[in-house]
PDB file of N, CA, C, O and CB in Angstrom:
ATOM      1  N   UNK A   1      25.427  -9.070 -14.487  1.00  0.00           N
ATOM      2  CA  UNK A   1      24.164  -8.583 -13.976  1.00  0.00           C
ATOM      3  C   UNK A   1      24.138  -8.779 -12.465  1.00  0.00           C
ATOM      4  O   UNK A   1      24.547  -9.796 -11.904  1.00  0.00           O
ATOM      5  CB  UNK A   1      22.973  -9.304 -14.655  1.00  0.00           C
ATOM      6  N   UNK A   2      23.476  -7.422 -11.691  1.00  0.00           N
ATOM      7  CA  UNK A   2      23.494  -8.075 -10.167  1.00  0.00           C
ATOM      8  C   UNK A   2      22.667  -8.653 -10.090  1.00  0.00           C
ATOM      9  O   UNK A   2      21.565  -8.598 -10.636  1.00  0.00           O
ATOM     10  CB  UNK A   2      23.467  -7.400  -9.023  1.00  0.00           C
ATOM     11  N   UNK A   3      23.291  -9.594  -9.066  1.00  0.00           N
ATOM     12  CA  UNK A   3      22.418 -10.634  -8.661  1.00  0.00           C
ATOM     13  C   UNK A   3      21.382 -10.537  -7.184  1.00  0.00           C
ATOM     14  O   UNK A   3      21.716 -10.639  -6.003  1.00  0.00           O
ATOM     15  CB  UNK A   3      23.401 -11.784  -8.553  1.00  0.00           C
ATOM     16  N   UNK A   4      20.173 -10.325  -7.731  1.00  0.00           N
ATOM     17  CA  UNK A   4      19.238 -10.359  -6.683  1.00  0.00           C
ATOM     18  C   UNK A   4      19.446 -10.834  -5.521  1.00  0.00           C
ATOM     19  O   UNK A   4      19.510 -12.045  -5.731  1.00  0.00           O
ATOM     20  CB  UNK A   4      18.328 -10.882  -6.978  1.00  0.00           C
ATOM     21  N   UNK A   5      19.643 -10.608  -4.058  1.00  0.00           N
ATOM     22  CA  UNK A   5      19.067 -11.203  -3.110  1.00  0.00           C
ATOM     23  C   UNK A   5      17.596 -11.624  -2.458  1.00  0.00           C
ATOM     24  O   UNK A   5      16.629 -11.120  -3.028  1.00  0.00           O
ATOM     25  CB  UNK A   5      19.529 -10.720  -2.555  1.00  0.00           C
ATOM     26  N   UNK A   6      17.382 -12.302  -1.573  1.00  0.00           N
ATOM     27  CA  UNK A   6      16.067 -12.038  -0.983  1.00  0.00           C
ATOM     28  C   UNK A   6      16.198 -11.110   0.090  1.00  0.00           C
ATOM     29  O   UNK A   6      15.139 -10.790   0.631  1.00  0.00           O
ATOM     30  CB  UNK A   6      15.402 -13.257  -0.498  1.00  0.00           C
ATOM     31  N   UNK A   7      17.190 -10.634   0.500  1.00  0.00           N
ATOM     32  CA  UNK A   7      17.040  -9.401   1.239  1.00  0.00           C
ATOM     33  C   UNK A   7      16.124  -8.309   0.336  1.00  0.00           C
ATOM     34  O   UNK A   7      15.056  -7.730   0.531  1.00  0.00           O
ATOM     35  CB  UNK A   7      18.568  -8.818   1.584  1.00  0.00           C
ATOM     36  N   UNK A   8      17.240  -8.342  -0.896  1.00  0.00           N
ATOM     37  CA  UNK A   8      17.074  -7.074  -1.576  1.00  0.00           C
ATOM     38  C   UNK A   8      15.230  -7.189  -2.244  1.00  0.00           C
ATOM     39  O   UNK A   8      14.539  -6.170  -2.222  1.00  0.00           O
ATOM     40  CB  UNK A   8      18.517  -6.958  -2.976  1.00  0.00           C
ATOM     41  N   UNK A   9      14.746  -8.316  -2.701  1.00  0.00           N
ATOM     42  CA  UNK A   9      13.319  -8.650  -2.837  1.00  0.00           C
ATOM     43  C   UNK A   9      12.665  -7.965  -1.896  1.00  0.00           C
ATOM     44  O   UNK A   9      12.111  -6.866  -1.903  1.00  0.00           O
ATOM     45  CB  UNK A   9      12.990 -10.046  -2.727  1.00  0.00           C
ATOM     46  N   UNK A  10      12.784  -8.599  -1.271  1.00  0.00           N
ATOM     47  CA  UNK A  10      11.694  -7.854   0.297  1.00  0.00           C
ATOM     48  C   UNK A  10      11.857  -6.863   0.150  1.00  0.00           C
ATOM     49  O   UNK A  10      10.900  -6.295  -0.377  1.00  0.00           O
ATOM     50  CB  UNK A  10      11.955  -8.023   1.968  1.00  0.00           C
ATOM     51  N   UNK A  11      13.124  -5.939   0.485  1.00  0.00           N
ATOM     52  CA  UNK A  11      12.706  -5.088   0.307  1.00  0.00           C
ATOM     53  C   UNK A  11      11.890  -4.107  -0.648  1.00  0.00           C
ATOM     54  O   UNK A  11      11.105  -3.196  -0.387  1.00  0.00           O
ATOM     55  CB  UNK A  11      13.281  -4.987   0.556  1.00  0.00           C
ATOM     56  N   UNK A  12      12.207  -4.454  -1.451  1.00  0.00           N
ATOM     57  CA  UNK A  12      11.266  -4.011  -3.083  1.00  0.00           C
ATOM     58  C   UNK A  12      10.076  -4.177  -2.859  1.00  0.00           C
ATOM     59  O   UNK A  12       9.239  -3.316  -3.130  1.00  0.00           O
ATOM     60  CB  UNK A  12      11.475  -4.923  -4.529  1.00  0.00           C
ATOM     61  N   UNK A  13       9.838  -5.132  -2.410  1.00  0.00           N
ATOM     62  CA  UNK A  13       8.306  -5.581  -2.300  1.00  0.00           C
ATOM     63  C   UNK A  13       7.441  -4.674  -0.955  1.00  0.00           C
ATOM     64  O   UNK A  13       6.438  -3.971  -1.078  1.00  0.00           O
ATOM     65  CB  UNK A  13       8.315  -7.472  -1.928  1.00  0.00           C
ATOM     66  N   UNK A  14       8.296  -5.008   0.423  1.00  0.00           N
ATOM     67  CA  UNK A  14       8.171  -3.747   0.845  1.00  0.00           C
ATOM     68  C   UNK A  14       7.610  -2.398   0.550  1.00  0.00           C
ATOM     69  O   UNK A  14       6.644  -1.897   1.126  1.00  0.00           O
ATOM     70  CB  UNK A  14       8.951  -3.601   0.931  1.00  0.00           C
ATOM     71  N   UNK A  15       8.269  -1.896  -0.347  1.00  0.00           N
ATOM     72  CA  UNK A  15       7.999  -0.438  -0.865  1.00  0.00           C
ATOM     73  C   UNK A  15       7.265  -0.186  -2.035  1.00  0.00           C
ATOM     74  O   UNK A  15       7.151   0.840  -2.707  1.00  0.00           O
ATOM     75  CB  UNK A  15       9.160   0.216  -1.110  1.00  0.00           C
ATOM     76  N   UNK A  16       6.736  -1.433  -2.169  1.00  0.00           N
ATOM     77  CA  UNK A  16       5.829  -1.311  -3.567  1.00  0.00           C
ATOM     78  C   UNK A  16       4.195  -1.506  -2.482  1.00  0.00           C
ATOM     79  O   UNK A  16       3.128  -0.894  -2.535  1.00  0.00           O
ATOM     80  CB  UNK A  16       6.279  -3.041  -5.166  1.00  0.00           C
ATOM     81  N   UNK A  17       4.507  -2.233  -1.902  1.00  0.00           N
ATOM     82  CA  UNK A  17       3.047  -2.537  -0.793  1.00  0.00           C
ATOM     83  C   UNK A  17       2.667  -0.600  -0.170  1.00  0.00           C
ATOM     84  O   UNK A  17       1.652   0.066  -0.369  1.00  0.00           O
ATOM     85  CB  UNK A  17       3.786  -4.043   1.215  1.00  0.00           C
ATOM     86  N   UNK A  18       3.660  -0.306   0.415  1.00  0.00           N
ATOM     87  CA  UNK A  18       3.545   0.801   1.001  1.00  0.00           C
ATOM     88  C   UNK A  18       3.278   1.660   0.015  1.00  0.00           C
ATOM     89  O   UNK A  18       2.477   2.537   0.340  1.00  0.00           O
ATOM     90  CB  UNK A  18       4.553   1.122   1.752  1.00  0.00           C
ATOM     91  N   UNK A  19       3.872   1.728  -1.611  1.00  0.00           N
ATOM     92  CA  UNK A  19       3.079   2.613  -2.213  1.00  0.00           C
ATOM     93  C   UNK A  19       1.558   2.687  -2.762  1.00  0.00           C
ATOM     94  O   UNK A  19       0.939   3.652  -3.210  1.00  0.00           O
ATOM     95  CB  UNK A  19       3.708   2.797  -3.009  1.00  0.00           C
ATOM     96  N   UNK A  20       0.984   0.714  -2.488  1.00  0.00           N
ATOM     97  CA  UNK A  20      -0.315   0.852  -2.652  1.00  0.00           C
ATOM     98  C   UNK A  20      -1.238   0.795  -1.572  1.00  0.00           C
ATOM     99  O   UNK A  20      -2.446   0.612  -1.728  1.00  0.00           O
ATOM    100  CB  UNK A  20      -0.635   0.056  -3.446  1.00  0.00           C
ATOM    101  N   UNK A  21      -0.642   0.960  -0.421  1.00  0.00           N
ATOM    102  CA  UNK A  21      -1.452   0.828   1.077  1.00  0.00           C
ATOM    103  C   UNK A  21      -1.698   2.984   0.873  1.00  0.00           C
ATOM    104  O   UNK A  21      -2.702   3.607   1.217  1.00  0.00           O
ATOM    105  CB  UNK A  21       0.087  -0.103   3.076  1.00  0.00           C
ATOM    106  N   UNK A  22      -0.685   3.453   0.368  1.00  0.00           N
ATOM    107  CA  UNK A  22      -0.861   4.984   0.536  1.00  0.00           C
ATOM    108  C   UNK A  22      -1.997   5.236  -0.366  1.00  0.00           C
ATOM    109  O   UNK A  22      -3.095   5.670  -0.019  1.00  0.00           O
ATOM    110  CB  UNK A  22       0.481   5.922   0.131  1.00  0.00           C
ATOM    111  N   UNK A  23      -1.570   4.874  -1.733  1.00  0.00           N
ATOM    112  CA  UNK A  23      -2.565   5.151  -2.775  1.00  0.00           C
ATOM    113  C   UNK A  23      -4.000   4.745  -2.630  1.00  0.00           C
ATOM    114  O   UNK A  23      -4.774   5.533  -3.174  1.00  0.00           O
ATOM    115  CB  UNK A  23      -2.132   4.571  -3.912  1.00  0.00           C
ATOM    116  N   UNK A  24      -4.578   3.671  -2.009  1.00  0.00           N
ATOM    117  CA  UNK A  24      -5.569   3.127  -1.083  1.00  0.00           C
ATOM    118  C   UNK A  24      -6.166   4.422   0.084  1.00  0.00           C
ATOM    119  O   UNK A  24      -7.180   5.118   0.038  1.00  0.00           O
ATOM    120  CB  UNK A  24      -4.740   1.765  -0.251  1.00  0.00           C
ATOM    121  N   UNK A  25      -4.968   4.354   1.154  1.00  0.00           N
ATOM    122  CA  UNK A  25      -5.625   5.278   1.707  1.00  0.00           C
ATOM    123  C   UNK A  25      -6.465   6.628   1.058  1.00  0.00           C
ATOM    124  O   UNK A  25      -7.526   6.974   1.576  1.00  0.00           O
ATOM    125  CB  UNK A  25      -4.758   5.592   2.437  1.00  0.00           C
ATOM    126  N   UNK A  26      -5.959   7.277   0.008  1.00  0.00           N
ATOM    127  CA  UNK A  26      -6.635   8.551  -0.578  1.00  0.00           C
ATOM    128  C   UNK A  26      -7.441   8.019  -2.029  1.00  0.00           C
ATOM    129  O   UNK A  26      -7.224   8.406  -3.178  1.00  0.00           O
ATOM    130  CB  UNK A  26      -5.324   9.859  -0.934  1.00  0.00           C
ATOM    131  N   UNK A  27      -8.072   7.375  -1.729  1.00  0.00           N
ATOM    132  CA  UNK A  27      -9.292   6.846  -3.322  1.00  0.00           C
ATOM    133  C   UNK A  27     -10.459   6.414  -1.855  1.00  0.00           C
ATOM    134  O   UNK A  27     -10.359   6.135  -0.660  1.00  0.00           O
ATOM    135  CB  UNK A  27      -8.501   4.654  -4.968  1.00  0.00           C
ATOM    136  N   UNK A  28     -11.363   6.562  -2.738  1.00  0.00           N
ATOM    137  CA  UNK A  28     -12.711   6.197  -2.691  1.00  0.00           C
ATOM    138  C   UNK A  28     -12.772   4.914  -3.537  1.00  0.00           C
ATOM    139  O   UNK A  28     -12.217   4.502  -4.556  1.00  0.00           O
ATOM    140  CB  UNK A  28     -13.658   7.350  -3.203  1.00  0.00           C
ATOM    141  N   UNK A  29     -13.802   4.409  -2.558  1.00  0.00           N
ATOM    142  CA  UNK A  29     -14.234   2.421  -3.379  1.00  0.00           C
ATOM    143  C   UNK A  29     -15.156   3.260  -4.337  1.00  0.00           C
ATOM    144  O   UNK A  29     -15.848   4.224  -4.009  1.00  0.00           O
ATOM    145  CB  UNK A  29     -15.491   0.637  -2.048  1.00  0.00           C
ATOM    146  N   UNK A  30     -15.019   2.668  -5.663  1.00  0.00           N
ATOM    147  CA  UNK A  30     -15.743   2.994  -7.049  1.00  0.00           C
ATOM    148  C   UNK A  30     -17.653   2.355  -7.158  1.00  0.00           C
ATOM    149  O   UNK A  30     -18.590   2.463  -7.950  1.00  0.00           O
ATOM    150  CB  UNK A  30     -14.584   2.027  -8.409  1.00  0.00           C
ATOM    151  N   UNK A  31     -17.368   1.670  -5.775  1.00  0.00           N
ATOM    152  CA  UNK A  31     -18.536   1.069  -5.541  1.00  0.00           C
ATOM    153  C   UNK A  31     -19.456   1.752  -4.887  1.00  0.00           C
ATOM    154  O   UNK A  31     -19.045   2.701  -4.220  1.00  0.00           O
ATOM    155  CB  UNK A  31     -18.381   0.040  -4.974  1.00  0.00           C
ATOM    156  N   UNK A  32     -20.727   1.505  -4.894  1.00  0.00           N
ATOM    157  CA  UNK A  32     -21.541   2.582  -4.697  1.00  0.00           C
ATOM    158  C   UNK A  32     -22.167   2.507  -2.766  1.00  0.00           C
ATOM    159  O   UNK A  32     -22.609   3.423  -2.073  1.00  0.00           O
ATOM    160  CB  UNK A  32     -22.885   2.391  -6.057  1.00  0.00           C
ATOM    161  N   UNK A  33     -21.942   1.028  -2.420  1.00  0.00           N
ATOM    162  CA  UNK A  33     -22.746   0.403  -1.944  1.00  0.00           C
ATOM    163  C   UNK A  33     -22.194  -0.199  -0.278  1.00  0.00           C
ATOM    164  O   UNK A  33     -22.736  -0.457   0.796  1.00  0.00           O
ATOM    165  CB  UNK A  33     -23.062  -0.560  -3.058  1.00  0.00           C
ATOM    166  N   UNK A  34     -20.441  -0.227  -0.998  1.00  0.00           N
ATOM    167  CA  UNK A  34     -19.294  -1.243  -0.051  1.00  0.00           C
ATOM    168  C   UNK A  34     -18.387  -0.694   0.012  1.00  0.00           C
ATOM    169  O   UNK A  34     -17.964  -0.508  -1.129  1.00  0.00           O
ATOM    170  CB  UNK A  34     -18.792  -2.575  -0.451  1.00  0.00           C
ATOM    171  N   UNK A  35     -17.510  -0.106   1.038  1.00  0.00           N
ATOM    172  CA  UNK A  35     -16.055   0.100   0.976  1.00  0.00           C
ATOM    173  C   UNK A  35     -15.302  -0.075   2.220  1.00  0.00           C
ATOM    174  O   UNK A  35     -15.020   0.788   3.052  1.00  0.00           O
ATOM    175  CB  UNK A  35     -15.779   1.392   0.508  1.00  0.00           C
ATOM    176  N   UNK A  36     -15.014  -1.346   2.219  1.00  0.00           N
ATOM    177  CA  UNK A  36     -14.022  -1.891   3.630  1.00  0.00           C
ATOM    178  C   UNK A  36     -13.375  -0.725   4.456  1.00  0.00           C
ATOM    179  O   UNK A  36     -12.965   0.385   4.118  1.00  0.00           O
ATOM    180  CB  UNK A  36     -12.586  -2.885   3.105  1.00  0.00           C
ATOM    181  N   UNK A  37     -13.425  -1.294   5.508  1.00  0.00           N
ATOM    182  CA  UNK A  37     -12.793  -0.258   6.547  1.00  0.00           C
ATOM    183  C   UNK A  37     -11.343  -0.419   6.617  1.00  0.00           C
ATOM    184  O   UNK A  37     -10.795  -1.521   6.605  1.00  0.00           O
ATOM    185  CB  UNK A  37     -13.358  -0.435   8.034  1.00  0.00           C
ATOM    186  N   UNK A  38     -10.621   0.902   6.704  1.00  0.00           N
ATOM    187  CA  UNK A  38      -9.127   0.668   6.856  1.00  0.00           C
ATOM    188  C   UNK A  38      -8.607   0.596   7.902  1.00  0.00           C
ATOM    189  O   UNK A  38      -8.897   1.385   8.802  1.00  0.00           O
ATOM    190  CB  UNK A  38      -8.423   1.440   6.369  1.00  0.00           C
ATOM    191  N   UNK A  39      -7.541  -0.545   8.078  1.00  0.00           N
ATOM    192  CA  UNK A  39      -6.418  -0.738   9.164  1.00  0.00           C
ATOM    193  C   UNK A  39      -5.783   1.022   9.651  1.00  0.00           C
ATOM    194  O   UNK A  39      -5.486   2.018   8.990  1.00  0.00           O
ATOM    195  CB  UNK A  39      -4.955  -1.882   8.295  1.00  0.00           C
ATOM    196  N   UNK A  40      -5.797   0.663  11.283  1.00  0.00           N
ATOM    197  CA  UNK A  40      -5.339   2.134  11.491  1.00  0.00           C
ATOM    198  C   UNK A  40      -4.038   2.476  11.029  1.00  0.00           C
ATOM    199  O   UNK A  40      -3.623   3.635  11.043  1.00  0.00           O
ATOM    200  CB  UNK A  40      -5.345   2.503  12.883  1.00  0.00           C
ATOM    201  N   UNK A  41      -3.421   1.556  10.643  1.00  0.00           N
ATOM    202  CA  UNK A  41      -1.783   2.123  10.131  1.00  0.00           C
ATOM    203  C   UNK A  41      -1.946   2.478   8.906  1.00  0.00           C
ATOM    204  O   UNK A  41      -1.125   3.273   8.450  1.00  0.00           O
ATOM    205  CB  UNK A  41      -0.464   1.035  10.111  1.00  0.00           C
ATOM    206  N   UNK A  42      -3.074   1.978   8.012  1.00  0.00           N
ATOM    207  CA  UNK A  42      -3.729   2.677   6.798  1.00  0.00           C
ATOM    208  C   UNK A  42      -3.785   4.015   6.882  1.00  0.00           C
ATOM    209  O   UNK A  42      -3.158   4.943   6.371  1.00  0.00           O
ATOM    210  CB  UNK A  42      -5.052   2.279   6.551  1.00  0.00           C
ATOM    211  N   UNK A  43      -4.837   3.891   7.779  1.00  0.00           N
ATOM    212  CA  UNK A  43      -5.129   5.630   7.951  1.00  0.00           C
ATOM    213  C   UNK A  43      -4.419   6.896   8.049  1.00  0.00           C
ATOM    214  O   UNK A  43      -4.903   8.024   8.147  1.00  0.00           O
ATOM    215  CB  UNK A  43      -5.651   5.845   8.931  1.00  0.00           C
ATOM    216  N   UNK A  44      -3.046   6.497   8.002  1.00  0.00           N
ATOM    217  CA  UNK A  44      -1.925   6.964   9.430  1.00  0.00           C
ATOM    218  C   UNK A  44      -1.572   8.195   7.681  1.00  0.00           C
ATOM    219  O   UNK A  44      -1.441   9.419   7.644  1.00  0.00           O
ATOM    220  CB  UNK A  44       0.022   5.129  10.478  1.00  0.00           C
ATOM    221  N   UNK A  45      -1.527   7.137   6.479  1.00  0.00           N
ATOM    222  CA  UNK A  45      -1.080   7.326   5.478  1.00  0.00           C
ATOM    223  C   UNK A  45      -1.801   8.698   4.468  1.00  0.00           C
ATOM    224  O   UNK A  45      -1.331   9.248   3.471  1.00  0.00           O
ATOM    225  CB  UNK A  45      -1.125   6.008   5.017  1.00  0.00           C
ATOM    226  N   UNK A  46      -2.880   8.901   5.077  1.00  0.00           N
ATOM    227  CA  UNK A  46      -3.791   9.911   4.568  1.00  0.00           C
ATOM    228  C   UNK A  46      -3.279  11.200   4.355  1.00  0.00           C
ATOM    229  O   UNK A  46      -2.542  11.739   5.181  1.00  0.00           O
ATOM    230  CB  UNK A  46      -4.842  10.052   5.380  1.00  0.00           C
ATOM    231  N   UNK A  47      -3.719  11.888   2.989  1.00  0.00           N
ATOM    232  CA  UNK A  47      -3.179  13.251   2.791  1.00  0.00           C
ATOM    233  C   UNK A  47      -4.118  14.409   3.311  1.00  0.00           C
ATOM    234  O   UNK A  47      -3.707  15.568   3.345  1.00  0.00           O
ATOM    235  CB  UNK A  47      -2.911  13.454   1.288  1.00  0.00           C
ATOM    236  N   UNK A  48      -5.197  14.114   3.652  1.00  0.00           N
ATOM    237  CA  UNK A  48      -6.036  15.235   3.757  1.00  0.00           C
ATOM    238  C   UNK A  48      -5.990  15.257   5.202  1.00  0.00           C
ATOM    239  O   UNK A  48      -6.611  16.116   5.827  1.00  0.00           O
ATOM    240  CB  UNK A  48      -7.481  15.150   3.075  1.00  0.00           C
TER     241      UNK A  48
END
């Protein structure tokens, strides 16, 4: 079995963050009331 690095971690982790910083950017807070403001490198990520 290969054997994991912590290079190779990070990076994984890396690209799992970036797929929920994107998915973030394009949703609406489900809340009616509150929805934090996004980091501009957030924004950067937007589809519309």
């Amino acid at each position: 079995m290969k054997k994991v690095t912590r290079k190779n971690l990070s990076t994984i982790i890396e690209k799992i963050a970036f797929k929920i910083a994107a998915e973030d950017a394009n949703s609406a807070c489900p809340c009616i009331s509150y929805q934090p403001k996004l980091p501009k490198s957030v924004k950067k990520l937007r589809k519309f």
